[in-house]
C-alpha positions in Angstrom: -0.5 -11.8 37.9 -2.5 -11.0 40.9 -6.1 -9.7 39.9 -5.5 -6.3 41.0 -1.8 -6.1 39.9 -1.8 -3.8 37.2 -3.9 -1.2 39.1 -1.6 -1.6 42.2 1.4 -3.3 41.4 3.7 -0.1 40.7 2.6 1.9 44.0 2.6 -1.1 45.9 6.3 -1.6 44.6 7.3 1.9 46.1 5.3 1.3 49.3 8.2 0.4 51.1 11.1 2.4 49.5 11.8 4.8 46.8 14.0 2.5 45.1 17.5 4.5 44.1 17.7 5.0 40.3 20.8 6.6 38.5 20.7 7.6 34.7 24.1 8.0 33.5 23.5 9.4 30.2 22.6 12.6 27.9 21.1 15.3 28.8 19.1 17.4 26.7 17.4 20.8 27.1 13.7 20.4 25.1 12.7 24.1 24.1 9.3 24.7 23.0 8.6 28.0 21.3 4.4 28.1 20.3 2.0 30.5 18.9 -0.1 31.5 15.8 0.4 30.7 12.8 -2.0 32.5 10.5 -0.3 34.0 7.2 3.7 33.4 5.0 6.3 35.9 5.1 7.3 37.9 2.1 10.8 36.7 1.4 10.1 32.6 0.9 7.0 30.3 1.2 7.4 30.0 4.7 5.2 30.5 7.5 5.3 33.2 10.2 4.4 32.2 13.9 3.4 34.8 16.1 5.1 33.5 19.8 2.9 33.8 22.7 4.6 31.4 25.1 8.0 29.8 25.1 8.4 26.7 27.5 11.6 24.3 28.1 11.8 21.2 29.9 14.3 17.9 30.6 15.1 16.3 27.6 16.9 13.1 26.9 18.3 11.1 29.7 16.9 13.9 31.7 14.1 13.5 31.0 14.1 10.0 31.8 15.5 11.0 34.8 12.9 13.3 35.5 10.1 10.6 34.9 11.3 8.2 37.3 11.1 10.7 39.8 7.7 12.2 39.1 6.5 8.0 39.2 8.1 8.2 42.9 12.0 6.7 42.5 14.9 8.4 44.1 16.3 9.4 40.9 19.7 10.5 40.2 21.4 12.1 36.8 25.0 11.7 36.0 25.4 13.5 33.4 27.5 16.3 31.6 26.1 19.9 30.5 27.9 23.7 29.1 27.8 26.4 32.1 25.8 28.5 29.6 22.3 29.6 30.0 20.8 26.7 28.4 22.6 24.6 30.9 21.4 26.3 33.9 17.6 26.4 32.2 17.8 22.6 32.3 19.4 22.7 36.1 16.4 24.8 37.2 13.6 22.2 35.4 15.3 19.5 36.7 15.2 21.0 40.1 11.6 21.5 39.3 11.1 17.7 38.7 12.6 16.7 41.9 16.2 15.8 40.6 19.4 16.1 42.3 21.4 18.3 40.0 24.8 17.8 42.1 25.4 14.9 40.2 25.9 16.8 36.9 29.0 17.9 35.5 29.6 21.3 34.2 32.2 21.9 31.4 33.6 25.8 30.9 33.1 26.6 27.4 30.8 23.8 26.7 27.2 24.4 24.3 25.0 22.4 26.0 22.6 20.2 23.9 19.1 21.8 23.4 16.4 20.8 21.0 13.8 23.9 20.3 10.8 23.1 18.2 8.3 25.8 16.8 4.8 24.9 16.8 1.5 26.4 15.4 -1.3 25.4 16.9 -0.8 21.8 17.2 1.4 21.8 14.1 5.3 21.3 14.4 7.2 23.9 11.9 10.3 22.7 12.6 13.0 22.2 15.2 16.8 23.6 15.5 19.5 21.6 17.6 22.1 23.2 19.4 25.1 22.2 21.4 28.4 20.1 21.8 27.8 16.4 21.3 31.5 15.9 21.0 33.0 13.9 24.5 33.9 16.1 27.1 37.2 16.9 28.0 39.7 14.5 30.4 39.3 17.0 33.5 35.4 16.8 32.9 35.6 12.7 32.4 37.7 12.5 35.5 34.6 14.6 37.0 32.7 12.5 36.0 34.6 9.0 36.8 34.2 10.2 40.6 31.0 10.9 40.3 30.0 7.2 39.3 32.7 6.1 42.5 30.2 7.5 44.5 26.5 6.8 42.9 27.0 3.1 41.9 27.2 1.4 45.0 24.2 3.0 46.6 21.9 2.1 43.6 18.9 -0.4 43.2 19.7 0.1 39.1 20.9 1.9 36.7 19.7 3.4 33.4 21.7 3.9 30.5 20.5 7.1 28.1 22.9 6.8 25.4 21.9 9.0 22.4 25.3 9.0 21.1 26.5 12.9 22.3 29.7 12.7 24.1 28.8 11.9 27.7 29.3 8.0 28.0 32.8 7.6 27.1 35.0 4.9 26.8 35.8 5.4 30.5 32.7 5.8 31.8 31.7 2.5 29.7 34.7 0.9 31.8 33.6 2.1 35.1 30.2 0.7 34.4 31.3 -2.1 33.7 34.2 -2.9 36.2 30.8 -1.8 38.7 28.4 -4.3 36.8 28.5 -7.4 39.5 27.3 -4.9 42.4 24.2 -3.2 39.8 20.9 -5.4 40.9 19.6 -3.8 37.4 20.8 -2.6 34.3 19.0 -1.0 31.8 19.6 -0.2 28.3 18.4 2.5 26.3 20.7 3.4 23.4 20.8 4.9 19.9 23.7 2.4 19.1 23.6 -0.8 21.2 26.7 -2.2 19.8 28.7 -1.2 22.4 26.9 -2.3 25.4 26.5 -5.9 24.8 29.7 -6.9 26.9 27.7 -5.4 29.8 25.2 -8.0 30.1 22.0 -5.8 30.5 19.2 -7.0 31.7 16.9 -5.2 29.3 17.3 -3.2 26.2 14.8 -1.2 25.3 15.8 -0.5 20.7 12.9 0.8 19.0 12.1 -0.7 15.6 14.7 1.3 13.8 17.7 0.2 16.0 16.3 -3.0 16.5 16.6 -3.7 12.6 19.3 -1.9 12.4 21.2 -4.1 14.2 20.4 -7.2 12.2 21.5 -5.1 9.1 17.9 -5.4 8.0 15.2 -3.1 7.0 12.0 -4.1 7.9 8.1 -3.4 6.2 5.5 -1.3 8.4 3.1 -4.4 8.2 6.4 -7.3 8.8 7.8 -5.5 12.0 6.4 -7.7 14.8 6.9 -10.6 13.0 10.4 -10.1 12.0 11.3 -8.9 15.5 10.1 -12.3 16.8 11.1 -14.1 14.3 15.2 -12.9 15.5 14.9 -13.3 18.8 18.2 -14.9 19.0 20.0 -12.7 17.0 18.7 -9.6 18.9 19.8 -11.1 22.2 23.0 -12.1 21.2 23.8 -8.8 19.5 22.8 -6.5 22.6 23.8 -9.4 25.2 20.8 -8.8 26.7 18.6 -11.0 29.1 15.7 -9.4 27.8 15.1 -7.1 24.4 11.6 -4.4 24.6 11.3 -3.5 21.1 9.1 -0.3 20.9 6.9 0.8 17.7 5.9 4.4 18.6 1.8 4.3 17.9 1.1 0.3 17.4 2.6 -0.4 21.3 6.3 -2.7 22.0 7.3 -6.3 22.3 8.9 -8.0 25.1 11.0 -10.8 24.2 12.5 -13.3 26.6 14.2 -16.6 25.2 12.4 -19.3 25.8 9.1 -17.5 26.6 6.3 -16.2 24.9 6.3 -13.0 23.6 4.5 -10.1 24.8 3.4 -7.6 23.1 1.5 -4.2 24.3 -0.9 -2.0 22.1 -0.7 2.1 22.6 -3.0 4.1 22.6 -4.0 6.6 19.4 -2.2 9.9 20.0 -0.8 12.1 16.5 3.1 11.6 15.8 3.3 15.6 17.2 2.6 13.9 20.6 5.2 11.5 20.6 8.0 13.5 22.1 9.8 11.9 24.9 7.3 9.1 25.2 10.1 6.6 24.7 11.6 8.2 27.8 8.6 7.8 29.6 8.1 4.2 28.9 11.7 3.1 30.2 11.3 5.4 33.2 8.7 3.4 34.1 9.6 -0.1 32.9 13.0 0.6 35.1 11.2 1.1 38.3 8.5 -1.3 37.8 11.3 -4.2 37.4 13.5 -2.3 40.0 10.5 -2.8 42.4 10.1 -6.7 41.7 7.2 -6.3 39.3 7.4 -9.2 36.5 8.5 -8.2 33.4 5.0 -8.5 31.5 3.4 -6.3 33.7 5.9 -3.5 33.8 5.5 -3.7 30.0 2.0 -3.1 30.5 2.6 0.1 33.3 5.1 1.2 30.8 2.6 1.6 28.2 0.2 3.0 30.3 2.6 6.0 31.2 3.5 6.6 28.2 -0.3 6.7 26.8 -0.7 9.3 29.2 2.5 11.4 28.1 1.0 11.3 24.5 -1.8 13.0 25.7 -0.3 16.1 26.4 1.9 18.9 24.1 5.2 19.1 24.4 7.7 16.7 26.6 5.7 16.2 29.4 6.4 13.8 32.1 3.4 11.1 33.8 3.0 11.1 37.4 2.2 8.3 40.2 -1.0 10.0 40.5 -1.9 10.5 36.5 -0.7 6.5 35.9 -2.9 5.2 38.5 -6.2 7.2 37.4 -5.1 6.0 33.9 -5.3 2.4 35.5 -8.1 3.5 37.9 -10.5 3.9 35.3 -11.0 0.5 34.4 -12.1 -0.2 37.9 -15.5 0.1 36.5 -14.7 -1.2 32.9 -16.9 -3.9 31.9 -19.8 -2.8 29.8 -23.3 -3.7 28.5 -24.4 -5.3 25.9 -26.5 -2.4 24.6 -23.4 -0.1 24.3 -21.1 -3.1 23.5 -23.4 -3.4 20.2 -23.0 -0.1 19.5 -19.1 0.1 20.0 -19.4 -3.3 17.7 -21.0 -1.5 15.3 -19.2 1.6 14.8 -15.7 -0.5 14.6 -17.7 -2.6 11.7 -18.0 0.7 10.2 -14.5 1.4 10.5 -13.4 -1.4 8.7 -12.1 -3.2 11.4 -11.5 -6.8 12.2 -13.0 -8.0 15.9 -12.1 -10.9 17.8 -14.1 -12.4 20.7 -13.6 -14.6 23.6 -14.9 -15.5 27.0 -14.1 -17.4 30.3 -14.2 -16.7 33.7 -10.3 -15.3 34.2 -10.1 -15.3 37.9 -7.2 -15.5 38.7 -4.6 -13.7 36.3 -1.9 -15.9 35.2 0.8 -15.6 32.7 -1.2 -18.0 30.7 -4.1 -15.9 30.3 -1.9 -13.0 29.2 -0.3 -15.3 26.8 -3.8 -16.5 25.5 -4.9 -12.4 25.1 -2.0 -11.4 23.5 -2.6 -14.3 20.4 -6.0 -13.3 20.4 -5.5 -9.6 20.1 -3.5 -10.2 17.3 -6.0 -12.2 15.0 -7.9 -8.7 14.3 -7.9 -5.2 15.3 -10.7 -4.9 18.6 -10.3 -7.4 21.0 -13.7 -8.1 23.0 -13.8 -10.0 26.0 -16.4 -11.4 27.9 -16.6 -12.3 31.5 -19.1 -15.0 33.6 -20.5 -13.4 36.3 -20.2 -14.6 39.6 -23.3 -16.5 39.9 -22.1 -18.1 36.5 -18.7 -18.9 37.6 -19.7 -21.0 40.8 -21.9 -23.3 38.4 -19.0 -23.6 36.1 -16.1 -24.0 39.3 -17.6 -24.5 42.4 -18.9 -22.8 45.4 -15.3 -21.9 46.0 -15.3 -19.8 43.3 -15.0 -17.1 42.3 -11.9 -15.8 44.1 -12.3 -12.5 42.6 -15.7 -10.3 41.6 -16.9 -9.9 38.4 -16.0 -6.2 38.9 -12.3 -6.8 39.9 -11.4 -9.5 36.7 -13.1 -7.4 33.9 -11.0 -4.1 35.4 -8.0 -6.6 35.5 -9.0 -7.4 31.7 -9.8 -3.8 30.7 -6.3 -2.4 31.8 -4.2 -4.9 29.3 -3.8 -2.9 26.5 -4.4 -5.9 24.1 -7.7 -5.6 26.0 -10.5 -3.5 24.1 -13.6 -3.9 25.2 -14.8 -6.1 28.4 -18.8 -7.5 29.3 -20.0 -9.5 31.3 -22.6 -12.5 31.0 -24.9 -14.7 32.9 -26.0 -17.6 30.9 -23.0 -20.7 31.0 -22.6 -19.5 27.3 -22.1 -16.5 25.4 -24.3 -18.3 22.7 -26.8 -15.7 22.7 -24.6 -11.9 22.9 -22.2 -13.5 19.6 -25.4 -14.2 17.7 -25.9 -10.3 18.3 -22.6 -9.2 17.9 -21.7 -11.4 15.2 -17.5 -11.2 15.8 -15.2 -12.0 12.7 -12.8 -14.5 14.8 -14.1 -16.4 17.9 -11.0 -18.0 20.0 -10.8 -19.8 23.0 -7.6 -21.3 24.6 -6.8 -24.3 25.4 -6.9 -28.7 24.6 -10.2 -28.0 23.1 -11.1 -28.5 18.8 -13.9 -26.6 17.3 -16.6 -28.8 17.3 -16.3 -29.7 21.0 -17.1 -25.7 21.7 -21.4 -25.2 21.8 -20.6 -21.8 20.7 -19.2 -22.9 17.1 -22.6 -23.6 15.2 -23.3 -20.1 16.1 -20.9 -18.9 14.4 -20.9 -20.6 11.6 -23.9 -20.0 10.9 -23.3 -16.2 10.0 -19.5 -17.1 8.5 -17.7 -16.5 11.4 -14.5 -18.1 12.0 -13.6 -20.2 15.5 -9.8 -20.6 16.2 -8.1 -22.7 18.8 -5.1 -20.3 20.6 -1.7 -22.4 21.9 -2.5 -23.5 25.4 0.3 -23.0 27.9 1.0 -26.7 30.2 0.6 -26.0 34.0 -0.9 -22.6 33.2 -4.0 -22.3 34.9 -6.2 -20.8 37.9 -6.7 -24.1 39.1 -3.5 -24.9 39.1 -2.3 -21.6 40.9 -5.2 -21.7 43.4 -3.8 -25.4 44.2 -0.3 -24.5 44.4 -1.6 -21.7 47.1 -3.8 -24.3 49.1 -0.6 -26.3 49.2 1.2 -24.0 50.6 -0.5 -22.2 53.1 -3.0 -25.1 54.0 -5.7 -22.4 53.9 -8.6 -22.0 50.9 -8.7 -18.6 49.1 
């Protein structure tokens, strides 16, 4: 990973095309109906919400559909709806969003799906569905069958939004299929994933739920990452999959790839009443961050970073080009001092929580070093990491080095979600800032044993604990910055 990849690497992707995204999938109108909520009605326990605006947006594949185009995609819904008024409510948001709507089929006598929730405040009362979710009829299939003649061949990938109600068929599944040589990507995201394995997708995106559900399992709150990675296999296998994102609402998702690492992203805090359509959000964005040649790590990472910003919002809300890259933006100046690092230090020791430290120079950002983070993060609950300055890292390296400012590689740092605090530091050791912040865990990475570290009598001495993290072969900024000399014959 180039040092400013995660900060550029989606807009960069689009800078030369909007790549051509079709959801085929269904579509659901999200009605939000909000107010007061201040006393209970006479004839049951029940509250009484006074109504002062009523909102409704894409929901579903649609609104999937309507992420990728708000992120910049040429975006494309095949999908089924009733020629009701709910029907045409979701044409119109749609158009709104910067859909095409003549790819949608329209069914005479058809409900179509819509999801209205009553809120209070910031409290959810409750929610009534509506609509058919029964498959449409042959005429409307047939529709439908033409529609996909005309949008698969023209596409840079497809999504799949299969929550089980009515529009992907048996023959629509077919015509996939029969299409799936000439789909550069294919994307996964169903309720049931049973029926898509013969496909071959390149990604599936289950969230816990499925994901156990598919193994016939249930699985504890406090065992899911670890049962998820401990069935890889099994989970690629089942869904047929090249590569299975496991999702876990608040605590973040898990990429798993055979043979590789795992990768796992951490979300940001947002209440569950937030959390509506962020799975949409996320595999908007994952699809057109892979769709524009962005590795699969790092559209994890974008992915998570839309759909934090989703969260922040009411309602089903969609997250922009312009919101996802203030989102990543803001690390730009994300390293801090030691002064308020102390403080942060202390008020997560307050808290209860675990925190892990570690340090190097990271100038260059590999795979290895997100390999390395993503162990780390998971040996506590606050991940701190701490940077050498530039004046440090030329001792350390060479005058060659640094490649990349201090500034750049702790903004690099700061926008990997395992990522929760970064400093800098300008002494060859952070000897002197772990005596002060006195971390439970510190970790470095690589061929190295505790006592050959100068930082491990430090923490000893106040009953810390040093761990050595796996150390990936052939993984390392050396290493890339000699492959590069190789082969352009020019120095960084």
């Amino acid at each position: 990973m180039a040092t400013q990849a995660l900060t550029a690497e989606l807009p960069h992707a689009l800078a030369d095309k909007r790549p051509r995204i079709a959801v085929v999938g269904d579509a659901i109108l999200d009605g939000w109906l909000c107010g007061r909520g201040t006393r209970l009605c006479r004839e049951a326990p029940a509250p009484v919400v006074e109504i002062d605006h009523t909102g409704y947006s894409p929901g579903g594949a649609a609104n999937t559909t309507a992420n990728l185009a708000a992120l910049g995609a040429n975006a494309t819904l095949v999908s089924v709806t009733g020629c009701d008024s709910d029907g045409m409510a979701l044409r119109e948001a749609l158009k709104r969003a910067g859909v095409r709507t003549n790819t949608m089929v329209m069914e005479s006598g058809r409900r179509t799906v819509a999801k209205r929730r009553v809120v209070a405040g910031d409290q959810l009362i409750a929610r009534f569905d509506e609509g058919d979710g029964r498959a449409p009829r042959p005429d409307t299939e047939q529709a439908l069958l033409r529609v996909l003649d005309q949008v698969l061949p023209r596409c840079d990938a497809v999504l799949i939004g299969d929550y089980g109600m009515g529009t992907l068929t048996g023959a629509v599944r077919a015509k996939i299929q029969r299409s799936r040589r000439r789909i550069p990507l294919l994307v996964v995201d169903a309720h049931d994933l049973t029926g898509w394995a013969r496909l071959r997708p390149d990604v599936v995106t289950p969230n816990a739920m499925e994901a156990a559900a598919l193994l016939g399992a249930r699985w504890r709150d406090d065992r899911r990452f670890a049962e998820a990675e401990a069935h890889v296999s099994d989970l690629h296998a089942l869904t047929g999959a090249s590569a299975v994102v496991v999702t876990f609402d608040r605590d973040g998702a898990l990429l798993l790839v055979p043979d590789q690492p795992s990768h796992r992203t951490w979300a940001r805090p947002a209440p569950e009443s937030r959390a509506s359509g962020a799975g949409d959000t996320f595999v908007a964005a994952l699809t057109l961050a892979l769709a524009g040649g962005v590795p699969a790590t790092t559209g994890v990472e974008l992915a998570q970073a839309a759909a934090d910003v989703v969260v922040a919002h009411p309602g089903t809300s969609v997250c922009t080009t312009a919101q996802l890259t203030a989102r990543l933006g803001a690390y730009r100046s994300a390293a801090v001092d030691h002064d308020e690092l102390a403080a942060l230090v202390e008020a997560h020791r307050v808290a209860g929580r675990r925190i892990v430290f570690t340090n190097g120079c990271f100038d260059v950002m590999h795979r290895g070093h997100v390999s390395y983070l993503n162990q780390a993060k998971r040996l506590g609950d606050v991940l701190i990491v701490a940077v050498n300055d530039d004046a440090g890292v030329r001792r350390l390296k060479g005058p060659d080095r640094p490649v990349n400012g201090a500034a750049d590689r702790a903004a690099v740092l700061a926008a990997l979600s395992c990522v929760d605090h970064v400093t800098t530091f300008a002494a060859d050791t952070p000897v002197d800032l772990l005596a002060r912040l006195r971390p439970d865990t510190y970790t470095k990475g690589g061929d190295y044993t505790p006592d050959m570290l100068p930082e491990t009598p430090t923490v000893r001495s106040y009953g810390g604990e040093v761990t050595i993290l796996d150390y990936l072969p052939d993984r390392s900024t050396s290493a890339v910055i000699s492959r590069i000399r190789a082969t352009t014959g020019q120095r960084p």
